[in-house]
VEXDREN-2710 file (C-alpha; in Angstrom, 1 decimal):
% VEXDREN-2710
k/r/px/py/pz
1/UNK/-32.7/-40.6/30.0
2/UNK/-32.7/-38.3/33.4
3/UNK/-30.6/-36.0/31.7
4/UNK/-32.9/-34.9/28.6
5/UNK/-35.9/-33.9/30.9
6/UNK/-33.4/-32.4/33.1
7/UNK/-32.6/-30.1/30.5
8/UNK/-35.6/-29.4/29.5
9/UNK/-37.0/-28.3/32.9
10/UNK/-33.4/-26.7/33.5
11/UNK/-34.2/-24.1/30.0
12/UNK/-37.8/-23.0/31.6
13/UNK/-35.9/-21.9/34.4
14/UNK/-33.7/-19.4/32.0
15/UNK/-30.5/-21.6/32.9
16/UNK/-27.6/-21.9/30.6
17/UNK/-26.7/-25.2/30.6
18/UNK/-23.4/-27.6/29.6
19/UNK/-24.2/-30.6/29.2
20/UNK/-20.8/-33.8/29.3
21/UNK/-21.5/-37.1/28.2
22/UNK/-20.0/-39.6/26.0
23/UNK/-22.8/-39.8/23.8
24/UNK/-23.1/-38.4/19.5
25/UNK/-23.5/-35.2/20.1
26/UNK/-25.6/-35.2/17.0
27/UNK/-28.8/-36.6/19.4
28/UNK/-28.2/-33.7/22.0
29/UNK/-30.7/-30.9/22.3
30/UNK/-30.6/-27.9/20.8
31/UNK/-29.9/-25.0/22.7
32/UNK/-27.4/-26.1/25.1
33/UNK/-23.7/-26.0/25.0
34/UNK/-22.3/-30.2/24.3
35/UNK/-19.2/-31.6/25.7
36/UNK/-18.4/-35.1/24.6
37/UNK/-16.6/-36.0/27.3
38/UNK/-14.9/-39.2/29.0
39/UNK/-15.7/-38.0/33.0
40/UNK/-13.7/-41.0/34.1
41/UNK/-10.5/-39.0/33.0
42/UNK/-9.6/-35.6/35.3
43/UNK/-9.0/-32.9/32.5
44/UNK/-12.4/-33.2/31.0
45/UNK/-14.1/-33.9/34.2
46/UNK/-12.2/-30.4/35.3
47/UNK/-13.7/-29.0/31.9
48/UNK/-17.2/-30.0/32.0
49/UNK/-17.2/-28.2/35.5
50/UNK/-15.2/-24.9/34.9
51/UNK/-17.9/-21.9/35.4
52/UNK/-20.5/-23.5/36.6
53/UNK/-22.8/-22.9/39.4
54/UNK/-24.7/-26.4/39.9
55/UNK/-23.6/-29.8/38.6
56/UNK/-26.2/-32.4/38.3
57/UNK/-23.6/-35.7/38.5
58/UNK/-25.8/-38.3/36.5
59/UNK/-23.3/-40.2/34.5
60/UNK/-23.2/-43.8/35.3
61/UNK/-22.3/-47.3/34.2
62/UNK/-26.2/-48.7/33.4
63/UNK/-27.1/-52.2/32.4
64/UNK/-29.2/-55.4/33.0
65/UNK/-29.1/-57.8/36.0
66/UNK/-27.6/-60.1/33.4
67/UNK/-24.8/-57.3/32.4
68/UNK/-24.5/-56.5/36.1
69/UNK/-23.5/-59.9/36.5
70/UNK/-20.9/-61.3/33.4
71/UNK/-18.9/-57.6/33.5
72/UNK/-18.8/-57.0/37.7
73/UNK/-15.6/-54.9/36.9
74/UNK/-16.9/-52.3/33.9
75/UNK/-19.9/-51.3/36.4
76/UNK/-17.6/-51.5/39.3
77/UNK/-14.8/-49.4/37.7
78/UNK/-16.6/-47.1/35.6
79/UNK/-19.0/-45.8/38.6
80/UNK/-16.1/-45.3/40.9
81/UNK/-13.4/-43.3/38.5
82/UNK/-16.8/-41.1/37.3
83/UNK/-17.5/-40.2/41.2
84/UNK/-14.8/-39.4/42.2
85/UNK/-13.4/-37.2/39.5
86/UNK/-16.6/-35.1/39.0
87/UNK/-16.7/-34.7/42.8
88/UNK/-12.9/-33.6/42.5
89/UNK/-13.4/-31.5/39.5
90/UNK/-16.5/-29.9/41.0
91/UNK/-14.8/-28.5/44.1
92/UNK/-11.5/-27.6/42.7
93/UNK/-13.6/-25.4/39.9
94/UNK/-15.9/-23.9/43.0
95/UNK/-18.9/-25.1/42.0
96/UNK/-21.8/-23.5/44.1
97/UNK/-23.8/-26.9/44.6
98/UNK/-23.4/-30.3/43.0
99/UNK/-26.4/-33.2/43.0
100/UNK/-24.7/-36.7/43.4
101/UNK/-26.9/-39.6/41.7
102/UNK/-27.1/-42.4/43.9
103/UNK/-29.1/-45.7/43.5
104/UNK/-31.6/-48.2/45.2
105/UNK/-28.2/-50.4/44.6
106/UNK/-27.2/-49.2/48.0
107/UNK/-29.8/-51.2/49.9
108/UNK/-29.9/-54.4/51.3
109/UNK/-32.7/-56.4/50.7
110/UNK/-35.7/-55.3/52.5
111/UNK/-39.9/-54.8/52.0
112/UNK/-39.5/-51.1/51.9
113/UNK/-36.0/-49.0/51.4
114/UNK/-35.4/-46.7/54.5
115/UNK/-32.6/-43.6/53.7
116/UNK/-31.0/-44.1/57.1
117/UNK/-30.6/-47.6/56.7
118/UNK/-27.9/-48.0/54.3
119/UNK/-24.8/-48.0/56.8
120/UNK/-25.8/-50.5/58.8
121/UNK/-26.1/-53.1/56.1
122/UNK/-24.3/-54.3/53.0
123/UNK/-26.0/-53.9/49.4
124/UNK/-27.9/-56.8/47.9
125/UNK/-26.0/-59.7/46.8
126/UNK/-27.6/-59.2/43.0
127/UNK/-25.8/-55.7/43.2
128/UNK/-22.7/-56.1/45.1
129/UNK/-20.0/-54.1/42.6
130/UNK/-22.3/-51.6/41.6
131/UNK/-23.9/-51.2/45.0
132/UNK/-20.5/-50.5/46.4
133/UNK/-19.5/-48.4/43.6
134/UNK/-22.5/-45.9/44.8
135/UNK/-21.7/-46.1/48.5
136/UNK/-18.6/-45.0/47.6
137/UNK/-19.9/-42.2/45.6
138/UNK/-21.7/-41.3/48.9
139/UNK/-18.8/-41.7/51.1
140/UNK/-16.9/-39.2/49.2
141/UNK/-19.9/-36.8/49.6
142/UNK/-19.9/-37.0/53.1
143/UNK/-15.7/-36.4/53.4
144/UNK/-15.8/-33.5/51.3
145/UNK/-18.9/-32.2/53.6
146/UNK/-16.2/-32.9/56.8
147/UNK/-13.1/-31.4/54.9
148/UNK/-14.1/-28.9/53.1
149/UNK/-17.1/-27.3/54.7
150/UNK/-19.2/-27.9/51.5
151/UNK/-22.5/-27.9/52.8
152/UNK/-24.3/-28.0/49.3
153/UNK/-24.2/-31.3/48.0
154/UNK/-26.9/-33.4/47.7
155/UNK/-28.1/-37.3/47.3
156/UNK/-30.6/-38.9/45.6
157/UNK/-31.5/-42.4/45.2
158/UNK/-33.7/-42.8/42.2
159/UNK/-36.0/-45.7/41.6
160/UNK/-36.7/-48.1/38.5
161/UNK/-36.3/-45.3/36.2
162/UNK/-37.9/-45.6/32.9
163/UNK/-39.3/-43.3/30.0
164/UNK/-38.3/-41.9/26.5
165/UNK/-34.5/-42.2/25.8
166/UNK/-33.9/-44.9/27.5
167/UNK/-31.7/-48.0/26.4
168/UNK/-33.6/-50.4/24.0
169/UNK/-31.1/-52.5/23.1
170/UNK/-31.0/-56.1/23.7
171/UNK/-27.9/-56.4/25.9
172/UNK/-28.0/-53.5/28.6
173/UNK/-31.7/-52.8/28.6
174/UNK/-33.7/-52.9/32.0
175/UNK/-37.0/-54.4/32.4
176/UNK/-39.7/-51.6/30.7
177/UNK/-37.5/-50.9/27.9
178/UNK/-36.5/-54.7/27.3
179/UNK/-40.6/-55.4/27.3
180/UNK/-41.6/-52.6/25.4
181/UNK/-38.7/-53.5/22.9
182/UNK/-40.4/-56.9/22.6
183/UNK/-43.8/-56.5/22.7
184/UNK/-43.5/-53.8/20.0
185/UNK/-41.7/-56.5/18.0
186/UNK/-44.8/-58.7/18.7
187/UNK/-42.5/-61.5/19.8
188/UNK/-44.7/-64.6/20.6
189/UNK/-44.1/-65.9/23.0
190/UNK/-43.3/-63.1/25.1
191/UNK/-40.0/-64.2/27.3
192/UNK/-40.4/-62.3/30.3
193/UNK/-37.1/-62.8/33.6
194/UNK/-38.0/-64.5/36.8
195/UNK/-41.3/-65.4/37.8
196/UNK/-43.5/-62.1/37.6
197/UNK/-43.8/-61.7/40.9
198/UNK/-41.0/-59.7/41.5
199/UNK/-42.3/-56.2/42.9
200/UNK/-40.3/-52.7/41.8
201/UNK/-40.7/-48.9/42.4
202/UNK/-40.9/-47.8/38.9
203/UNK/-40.8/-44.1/38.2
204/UNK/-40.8/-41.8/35.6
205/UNK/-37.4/-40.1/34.5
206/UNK/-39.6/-36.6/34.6
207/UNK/-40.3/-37.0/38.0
208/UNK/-37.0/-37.9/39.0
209/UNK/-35.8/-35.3/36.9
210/UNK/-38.4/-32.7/38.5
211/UNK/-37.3/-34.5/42.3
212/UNK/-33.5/-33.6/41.5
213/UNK/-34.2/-29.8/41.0
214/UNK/-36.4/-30.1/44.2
215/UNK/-33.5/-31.3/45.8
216/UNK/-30.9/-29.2/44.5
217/UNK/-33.0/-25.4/45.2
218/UNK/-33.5/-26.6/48.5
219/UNK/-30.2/-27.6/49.5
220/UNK/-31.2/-31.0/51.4
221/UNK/-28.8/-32.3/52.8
222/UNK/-29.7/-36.2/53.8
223/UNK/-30.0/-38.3/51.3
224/UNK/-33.2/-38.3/49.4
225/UNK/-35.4/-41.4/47.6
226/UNK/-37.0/-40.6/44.3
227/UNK/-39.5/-43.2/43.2
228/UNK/-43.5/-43.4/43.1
229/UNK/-43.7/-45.5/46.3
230/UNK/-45.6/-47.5/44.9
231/UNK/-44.9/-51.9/44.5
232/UNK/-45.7/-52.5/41.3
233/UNK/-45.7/-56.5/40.2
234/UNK/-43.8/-57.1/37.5
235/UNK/-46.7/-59.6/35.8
236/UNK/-49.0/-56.3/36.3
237/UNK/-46.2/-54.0/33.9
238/UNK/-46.2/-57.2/31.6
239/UNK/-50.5/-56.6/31.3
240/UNK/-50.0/-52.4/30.8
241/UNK/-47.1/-52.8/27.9
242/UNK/-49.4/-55.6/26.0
243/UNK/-52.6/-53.9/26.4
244/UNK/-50.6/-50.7/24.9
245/UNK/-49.4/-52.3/22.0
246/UNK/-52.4/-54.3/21.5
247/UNK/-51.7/-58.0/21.0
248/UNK/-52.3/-61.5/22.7
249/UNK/-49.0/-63.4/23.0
250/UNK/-47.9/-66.7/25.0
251/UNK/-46.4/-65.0/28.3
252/UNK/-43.4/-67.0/29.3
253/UNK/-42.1/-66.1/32.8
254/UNK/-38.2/-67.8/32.8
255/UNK/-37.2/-68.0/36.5
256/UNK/-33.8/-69.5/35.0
257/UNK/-32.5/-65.9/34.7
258/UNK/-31.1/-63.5/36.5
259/UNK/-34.2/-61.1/38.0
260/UNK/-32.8/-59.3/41.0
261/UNK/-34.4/-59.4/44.5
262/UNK/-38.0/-60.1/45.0
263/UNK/-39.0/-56.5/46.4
264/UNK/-37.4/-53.2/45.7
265/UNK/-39.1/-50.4/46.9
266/UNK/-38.7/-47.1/48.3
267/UNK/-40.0/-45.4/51.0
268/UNK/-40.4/-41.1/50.3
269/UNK/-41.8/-40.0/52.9
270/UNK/-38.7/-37.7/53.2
271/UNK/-38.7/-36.0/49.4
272/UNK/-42.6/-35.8/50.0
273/UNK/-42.1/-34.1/53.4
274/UNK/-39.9/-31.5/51.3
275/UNK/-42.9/-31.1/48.5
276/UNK/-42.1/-34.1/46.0
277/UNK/-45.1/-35.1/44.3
278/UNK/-44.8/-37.6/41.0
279/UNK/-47.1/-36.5/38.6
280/UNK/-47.2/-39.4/35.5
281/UNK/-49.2/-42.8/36.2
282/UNK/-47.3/-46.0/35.3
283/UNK/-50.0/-46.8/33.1
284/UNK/-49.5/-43.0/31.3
285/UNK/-45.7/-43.2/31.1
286/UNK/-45.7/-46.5/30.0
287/UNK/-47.7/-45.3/27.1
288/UNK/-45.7/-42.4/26.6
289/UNK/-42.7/-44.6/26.6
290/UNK/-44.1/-46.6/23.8
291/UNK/-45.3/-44.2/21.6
292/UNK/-41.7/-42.4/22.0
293/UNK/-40.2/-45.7/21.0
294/UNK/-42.2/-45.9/18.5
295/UNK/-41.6/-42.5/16.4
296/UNK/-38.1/-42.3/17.6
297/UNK/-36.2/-45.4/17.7
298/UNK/-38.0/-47.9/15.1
299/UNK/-38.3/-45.0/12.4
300/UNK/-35.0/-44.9/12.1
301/UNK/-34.7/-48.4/10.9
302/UNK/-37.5/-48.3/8.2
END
């Protein structure tokens, strides 16, 4: 989801780009050289880094609370081996600089999400395996900073990310895809997880996308939040997608599921002290979102 606009900024700046991933390769963009890739596994991780320059590390084991929960192992696992073997990989193929995606699963529970607050706390209960999986990612950073004098890596923590490309499916879905998967369906009553109060830093995949580059060009070196700032009420993203889509169901908020922690925002005043500015309105890239979904994912079932 990240990745695509990546690219797509990555090609106005003239770059020639490789991207590795598990997924068809038949879905990547065009221009662009593909490598399906396993980057748990040390030969293609070492492969999908020989010759470049920069490596933007956004592979990931992604899923619902619910997911998150029944498979703690899969997310556990599958974040770790990635981490560490495209760190690895990265410095043994002399990569100039290398952008480590990190998460708001770091944090402990708090009002707002402080970068220099992560150490002295243990991530939320709701994200324990995954959390840990990322902190270890970030530990590894900082070791190879010690060890090897490599000065150019970078962190960022992205927010709620949502936008085109993202994961519809009814399984591993977060919250704006799972609602926009639903309401597009017109399913009445509209089941919606936890009680609607729950507040969240949602932010565009563009701008995190756009905040990664940021990041990378000017070599920060503390760890960076990507999000809007913003606490946006889950009950509020429940109006936006219906008004969108342009039906009245029975809203159902089922506090019997799992819905994370009540408040999950982050604070950026750091990336906007270095020039970070989101650009797309929740309200816009919600619509965005739905019209991609729309023409691109429900077309090909008709």
């Amino acid at each position: 989801m990240i990745g695509r606009h990546l690219v797509d900024l990555l090609k106005e700046k003239s770059a020639v780009i490789r991207i590795a991933s598990l997924d068809d390769p038949v879905n990547s963009p065009s221009g662009v050289e593909y490598f399906q890739s396993d980057l748990t596994q040390k030969v293609q991780a070492l492969t999908a880094c020989e010759g470049m320059d920069y490596v933007f590390q956004l592979a990931c084991v992604k899923g619902s609370p619910k997911s998150v929960k029944e498979n703690p192992a899969t997310f556990f696992d599958g974040n770790l081996l990635v981490n560490i073997q495209m760190l690895r990989a990265a410095h043994q193929q002399n990569v100039e600089r290398y952008l480590f995606t990190s998460s708001l699963a770091v944090y402990s529970p708090a009002e707002l999400f402080h970068e220099d607050s992560v150490w002295k706390t243990f991530p939320s209960p709701n994200d324990t395996f995954a959390g840990w999986a990322k902190r270890m990612g970030e530990l590894q950073v900082e070791a190879y900073r010690k060890q090897y004098g490599w000065n150019t890596i970078q962190i960022v923590r992205p927010g709620n990310t949502y936008g085109p490309f993202d994961c519809f499916d009814e399984e591993n879905s977060m919250v704006i895809p799972s609602l926009i998967r639903k309401a597009v369906n017109k399913e009445d009553p509209l089941v919606v997880w936890g009680d609607g109060t729950q507040k969240r830093d949602f932010i565009h995949a563009r701008d995190v996308a756009l905040g990664m580059i940021l990041t990378m060009e000017k070599g920060i070196a503390a760890p960076i939040n990507l999000g809007s700032g913003n606490p946006y009420m889950l009950r509020d993203v429940v109006n936006i997608i219906i008004s969108n889509v342009g039906y009245s169901p029975k809203v159902i908020y089922d506090s019997s599921q799992p819905s994370g922690d009540p408040v999950r925002v982050l604070d950026i005043s750091r990336a906007r002290s270095f020039g970070f500015n989101p650009q797309i309105s929740l309200e816009d890239g919600i619509s965005q979102t739905i019209k991609w979904y729309q023409e691109s994912i429900l077309r090909k079932f008709k």
